[in-house]
VOZA-29603 format. One record per residue: residue in three letters; x, y, z of N, C-alpha, C in turn. Coordinates in steps of 0.2 Angstrom, whole numbers, padded with zeros to 4 digits, always signed. Atoms other than C-alpha are relative to their C-alpha. Layout:
<fidrens>
AlaXYZXYZXYZ ...
</fidrens>
This chain:
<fidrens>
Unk+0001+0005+0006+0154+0086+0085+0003-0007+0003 Unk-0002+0005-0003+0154+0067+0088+0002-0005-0006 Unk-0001+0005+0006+0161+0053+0077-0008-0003-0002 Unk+0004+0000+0001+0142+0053+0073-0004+0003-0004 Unk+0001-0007+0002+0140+0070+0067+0005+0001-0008 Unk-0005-0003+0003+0150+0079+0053-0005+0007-0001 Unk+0002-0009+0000+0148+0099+0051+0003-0002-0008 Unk+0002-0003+0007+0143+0104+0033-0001+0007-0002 Unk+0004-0004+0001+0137+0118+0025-0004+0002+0002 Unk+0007+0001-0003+0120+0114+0031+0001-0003+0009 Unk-0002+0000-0007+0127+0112+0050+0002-0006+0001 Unk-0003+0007-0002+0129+0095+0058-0006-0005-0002 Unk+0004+0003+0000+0123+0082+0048+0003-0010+0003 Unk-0003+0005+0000+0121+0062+0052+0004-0005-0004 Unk-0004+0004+0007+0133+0051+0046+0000-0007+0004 Unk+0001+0006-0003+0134+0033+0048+0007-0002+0002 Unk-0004+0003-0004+0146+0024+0059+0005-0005-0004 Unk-0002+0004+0006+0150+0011+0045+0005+0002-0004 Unk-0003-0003+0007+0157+0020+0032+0001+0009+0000 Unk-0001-0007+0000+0156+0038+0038-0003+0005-0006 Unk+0006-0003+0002+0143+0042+0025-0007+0004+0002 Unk+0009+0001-0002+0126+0050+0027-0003-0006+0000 Unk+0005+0004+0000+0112+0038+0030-0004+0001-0004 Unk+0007-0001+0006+0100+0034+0015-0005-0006+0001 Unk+0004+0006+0000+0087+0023+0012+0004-0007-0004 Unk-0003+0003+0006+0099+0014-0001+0008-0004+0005 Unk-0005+0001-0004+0112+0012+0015-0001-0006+0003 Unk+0001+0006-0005+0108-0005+0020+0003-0005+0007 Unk-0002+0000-0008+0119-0009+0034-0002+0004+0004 Unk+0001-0006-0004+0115+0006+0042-0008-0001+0003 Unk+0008+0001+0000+0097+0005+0042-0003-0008+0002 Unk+0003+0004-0004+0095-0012+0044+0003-0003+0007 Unk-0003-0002-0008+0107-0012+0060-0005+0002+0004 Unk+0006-0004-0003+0095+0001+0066-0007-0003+0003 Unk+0005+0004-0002+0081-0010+0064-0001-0007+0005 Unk-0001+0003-0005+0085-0022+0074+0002+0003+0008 Unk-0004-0003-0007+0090-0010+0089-0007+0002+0002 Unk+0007-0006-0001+0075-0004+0098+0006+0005+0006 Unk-0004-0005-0002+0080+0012+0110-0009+0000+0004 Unk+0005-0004-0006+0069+0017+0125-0002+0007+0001 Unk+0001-0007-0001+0063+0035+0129-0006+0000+0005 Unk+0006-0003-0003+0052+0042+0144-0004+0005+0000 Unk+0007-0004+0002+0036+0050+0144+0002+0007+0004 Unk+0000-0005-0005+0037+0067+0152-0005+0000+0002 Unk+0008-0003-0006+0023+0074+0165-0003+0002-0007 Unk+0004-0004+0005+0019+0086+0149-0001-0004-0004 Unk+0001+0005+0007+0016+0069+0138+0007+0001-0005 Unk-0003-0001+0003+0030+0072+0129+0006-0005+0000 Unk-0003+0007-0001+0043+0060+0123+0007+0003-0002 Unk-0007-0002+0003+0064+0062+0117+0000-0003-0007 Unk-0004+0004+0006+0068+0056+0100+0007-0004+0002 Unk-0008+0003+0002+0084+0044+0103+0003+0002-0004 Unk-0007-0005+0004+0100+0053+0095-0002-0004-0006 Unk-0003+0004+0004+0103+0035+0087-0008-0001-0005 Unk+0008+0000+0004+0083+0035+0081+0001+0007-0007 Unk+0002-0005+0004+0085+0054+0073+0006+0000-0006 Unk-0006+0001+0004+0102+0049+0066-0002-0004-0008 Unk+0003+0006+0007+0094+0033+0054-0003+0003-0002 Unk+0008-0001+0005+0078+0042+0051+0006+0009-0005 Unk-0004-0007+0004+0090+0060+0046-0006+0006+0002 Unk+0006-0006-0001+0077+0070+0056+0005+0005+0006 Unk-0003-0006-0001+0083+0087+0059-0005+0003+0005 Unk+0005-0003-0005+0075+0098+0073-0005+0006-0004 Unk+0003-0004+0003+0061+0107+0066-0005-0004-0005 Unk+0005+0005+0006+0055+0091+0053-0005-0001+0005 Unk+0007+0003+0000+0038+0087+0053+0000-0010+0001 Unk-0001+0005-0002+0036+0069+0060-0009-0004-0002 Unk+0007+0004-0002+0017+0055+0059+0002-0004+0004 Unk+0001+0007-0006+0015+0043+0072-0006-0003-0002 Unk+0006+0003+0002+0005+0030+0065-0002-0004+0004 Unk+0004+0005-0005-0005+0018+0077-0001-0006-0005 Unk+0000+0008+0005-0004+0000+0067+0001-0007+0006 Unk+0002+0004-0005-0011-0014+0079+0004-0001+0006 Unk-0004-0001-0005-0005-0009+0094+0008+0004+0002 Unk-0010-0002+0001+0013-0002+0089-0002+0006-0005 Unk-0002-0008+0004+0017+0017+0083+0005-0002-0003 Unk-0009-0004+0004+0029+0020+0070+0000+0008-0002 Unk+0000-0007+0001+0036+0037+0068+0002+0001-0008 Unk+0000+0002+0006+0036+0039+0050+0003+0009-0001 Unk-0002-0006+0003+0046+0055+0040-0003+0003-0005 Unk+0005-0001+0005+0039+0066+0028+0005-0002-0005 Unk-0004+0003+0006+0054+0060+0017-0003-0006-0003 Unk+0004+0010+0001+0047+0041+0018-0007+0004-0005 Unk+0006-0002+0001+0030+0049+0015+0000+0001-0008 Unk+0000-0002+0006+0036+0058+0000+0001-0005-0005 Unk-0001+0004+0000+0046+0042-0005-0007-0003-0004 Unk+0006+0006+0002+0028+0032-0005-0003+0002-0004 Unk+0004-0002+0008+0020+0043-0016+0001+0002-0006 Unk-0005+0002+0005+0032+0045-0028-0001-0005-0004 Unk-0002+0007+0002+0033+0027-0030-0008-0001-0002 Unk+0007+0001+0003+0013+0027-0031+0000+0004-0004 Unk+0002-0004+0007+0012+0040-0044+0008-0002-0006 Unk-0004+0004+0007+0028+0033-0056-0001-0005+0002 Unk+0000+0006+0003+0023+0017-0057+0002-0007+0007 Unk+0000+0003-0007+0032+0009-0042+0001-0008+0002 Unk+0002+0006-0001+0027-0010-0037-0008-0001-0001 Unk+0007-0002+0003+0011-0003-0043-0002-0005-0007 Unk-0001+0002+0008+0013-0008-0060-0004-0006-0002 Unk+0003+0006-0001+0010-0025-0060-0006-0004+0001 Unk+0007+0002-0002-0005-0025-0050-0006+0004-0005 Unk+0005-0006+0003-0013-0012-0062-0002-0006-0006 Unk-0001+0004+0006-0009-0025-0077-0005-0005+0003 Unk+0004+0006+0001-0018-0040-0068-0009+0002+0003 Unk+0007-0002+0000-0034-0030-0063+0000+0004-0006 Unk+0004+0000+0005-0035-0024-0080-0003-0009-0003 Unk+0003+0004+0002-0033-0042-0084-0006-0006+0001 Unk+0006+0004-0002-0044-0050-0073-0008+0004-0002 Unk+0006-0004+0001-0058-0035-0077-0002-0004-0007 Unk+0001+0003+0008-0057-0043-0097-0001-0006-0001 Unk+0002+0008-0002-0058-0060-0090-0006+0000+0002 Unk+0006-0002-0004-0074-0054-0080-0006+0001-0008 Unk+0004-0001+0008-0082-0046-0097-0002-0004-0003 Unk+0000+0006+0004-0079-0062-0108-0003-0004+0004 Unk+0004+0004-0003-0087-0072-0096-0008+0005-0001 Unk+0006-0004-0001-0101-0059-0095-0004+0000-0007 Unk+0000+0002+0008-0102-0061-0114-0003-0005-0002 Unk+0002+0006+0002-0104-0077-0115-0004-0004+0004 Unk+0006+0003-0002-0117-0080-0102-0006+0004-0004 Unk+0006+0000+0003-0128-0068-0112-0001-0001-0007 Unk+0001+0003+0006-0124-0077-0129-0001-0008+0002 Unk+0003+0007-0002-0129-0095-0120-0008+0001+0002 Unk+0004-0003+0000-0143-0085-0116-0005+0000-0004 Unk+0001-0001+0005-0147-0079-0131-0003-0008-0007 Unk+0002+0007+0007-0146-0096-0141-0004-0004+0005 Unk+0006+0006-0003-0157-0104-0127-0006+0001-0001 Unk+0008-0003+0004-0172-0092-0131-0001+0000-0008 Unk-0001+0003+0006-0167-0094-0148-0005-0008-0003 Unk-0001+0008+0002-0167-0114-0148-0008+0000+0003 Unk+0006+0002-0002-0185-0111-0139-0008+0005-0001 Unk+0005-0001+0003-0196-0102-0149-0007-0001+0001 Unk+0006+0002+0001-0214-0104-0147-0006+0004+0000 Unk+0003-0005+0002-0228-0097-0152-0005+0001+0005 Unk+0005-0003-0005-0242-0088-0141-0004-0006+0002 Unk+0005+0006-0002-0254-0104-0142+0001-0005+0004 Unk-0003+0008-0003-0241-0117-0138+0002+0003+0010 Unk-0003-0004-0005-0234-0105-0123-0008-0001+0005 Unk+0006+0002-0003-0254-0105-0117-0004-0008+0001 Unk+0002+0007-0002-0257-0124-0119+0005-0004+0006 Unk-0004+0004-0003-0241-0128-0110+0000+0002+0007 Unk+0000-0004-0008-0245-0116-0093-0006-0005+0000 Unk+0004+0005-0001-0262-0126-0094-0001-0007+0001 Unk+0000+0010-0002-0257-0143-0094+0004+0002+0007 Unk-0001+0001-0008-0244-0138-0080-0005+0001+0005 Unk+0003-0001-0004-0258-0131-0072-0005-0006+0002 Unk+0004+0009+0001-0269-0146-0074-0008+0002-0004 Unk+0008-0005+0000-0284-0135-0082+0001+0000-0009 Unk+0002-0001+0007-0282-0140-0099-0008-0002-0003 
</fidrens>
């Protein structure tokens, strides 16, 4: 065990160097330190890579987790299925979702009322022009010139 580690219950988990806490998403010194560090690792012949200690430590990845590597313009990030969990979570209660849900209702109502009211300018244009069969047929033959 390293002043890194601490033995639990659940065997050896990470703890943060700060405060001697686990790491959470809620740990912000911890994680944002992190973010700022990059860490190297090489490829083996078999394509395979190491996790950096100080990498499994932040993210709380235990041997055995389930890991994504997502490709986003040129750079992978290795994403946990905690994060994952996290995001969908957040999308299904409400989230930073909320908000946006509210102004595409509003704008879809703004959309309508406009829709509304081109077919009632519409409506009082045909109105306001009236004519009868006769007038409608003398007025195509003057434009035509064939009156």
């Amino acid at each position: 065990m390293n002043e890194a580690t601490r033995e639990d219950a659940g065997g050896l988990q990470p703890i943060c160097r700060c405060c001697k806490s686990p790491p959470s998403s809620l740990h912000l010194p911890y994680i944002q330190f992190m973010a700022d560090v990059g860490f190297d690792a090489k490829i083996s012949s078999e394509s395979r890579v190491v996790v950096p200690r100080e990498v499994r430590e932040a993210l709380s990845i235990q041997p055995g987790d389930r890991v994504r590597f997502v490709i986003d313009d040129g750079e992978v990030k290795l994403v946990t299925t905690r994060s994952m969990l996290n995001a969908v979570w957040a999308n299904n209660h409400g989230g930073d979702a909320g908000d946006s849900v509210v102004a595409v209702r509003r704008q879809r109502a703004a959309d309508a009322a406009l829709g509304q009211a081109k077919w009632e300018r519409v409506g009082a244009a045909v109105a306001a022009e009236i004519r009868s069969d006769e007038q409608i047929e003398s007025d195509l033959l003057a434009a035509l010139g064939l009156d």
